[in-house]
C-alpha positions in Angstrom: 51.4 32.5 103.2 54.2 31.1 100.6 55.3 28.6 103.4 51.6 27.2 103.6 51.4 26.9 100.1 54.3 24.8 99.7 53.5 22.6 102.9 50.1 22.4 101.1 51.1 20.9 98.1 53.7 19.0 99.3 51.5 17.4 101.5 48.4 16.9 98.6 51.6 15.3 96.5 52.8 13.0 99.3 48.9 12.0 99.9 48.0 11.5 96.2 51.3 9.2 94.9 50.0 7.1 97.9 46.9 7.0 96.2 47.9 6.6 93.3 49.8 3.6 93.6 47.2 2.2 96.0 45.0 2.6 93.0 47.2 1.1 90.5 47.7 -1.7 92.7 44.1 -2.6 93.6 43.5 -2.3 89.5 46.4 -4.2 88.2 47.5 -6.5 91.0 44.4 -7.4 92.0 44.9 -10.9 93.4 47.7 -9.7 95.9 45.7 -7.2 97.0 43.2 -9.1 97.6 44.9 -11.4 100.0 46.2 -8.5 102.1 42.3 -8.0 102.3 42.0 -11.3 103.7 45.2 -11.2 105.8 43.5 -7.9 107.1 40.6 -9.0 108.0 38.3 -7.3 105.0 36.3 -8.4 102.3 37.8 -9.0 99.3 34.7 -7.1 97.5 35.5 -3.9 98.6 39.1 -3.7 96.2 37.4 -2.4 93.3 35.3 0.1 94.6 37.7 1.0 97.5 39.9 2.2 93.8 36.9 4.0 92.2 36.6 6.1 95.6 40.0 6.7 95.8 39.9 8.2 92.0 36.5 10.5 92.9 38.3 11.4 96.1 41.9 12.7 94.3 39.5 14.2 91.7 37.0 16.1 94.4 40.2 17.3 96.1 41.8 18.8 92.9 38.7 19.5 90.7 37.9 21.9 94.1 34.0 21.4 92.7 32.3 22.4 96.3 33.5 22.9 99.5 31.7 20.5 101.0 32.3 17.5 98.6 36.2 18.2 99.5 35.7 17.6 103.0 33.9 14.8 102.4 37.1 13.4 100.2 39.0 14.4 102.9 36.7 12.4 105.3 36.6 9.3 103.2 40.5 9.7 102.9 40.7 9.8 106.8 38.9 6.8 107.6 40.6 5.1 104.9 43.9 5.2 105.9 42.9 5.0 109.7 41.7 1.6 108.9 44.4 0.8 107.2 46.9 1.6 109.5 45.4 -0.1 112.2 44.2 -3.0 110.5 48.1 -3.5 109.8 49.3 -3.0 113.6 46.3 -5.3 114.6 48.0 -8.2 112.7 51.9 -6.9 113.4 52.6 -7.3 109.9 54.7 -4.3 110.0 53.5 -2.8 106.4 51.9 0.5 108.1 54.4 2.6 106.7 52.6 3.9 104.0 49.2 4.2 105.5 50.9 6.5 108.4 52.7 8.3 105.6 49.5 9.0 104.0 48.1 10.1 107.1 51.1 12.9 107.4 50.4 13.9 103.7 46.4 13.9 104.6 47.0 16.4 107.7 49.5 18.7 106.3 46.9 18.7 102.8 44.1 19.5 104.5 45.4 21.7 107.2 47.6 24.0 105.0 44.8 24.3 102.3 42.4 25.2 104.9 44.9 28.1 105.8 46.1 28.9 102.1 42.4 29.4 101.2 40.5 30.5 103.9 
């Protein structure tokens, strides 16, 4: 059980300094971020609240408010980052490393808590 716990956390840590910086980019670098959006193929509208959703979903996923408001972080999270990823192998731009890192830190998180608190 002390095994799960650590892969838990370590894998909530790995998926929320992804988040994090994602956040602090979309907030304070705006203008590059936004033409990644473009590059990617998304609308440059979505930065800001793509951020705020990002900060609800680290806070529904550590506030532990409701089950089911968790796994709808965990959702959101999910399609997130599947986007992501595939948005960058759609244009070969070879910046995916994150997003599947984030993915890892998202499977092991949700997994291993699902086990550490059944």
């Amino acid at each position: 059980m002390k095994t799960i716990k650590i892969l838990y956390w370590i894998g909530t840590a790995l998926l929320t300094a992804i988040m994090l910086f994602s956040i602090q980019m979309y907030l304070l670098n705006t203008e590059a971020i936004e033409g990644a959006f473009t590059t990617l193929g998304y609308p440059t509208y979505l930065v800001y609240p793509l951020a705020f959703a990002k900060i609800l979903g680290l806070i529904a996923i550590f506030g532990n408010f409701n089950r089911s408001l968790k796994e709808w972080a965990y959702a959101g999270f999910f399609f997130d980052i599947s986007l992501a990823f595939f948005a960058h192998i759609a244009v070969n731009d070879g910046q995916y490393l994150f997003a599947l890192l984030a993915f890892i830190g998202l499977i092991i998180s949700y997994f291993a808590g699902k086990k550490a608190r059944p």
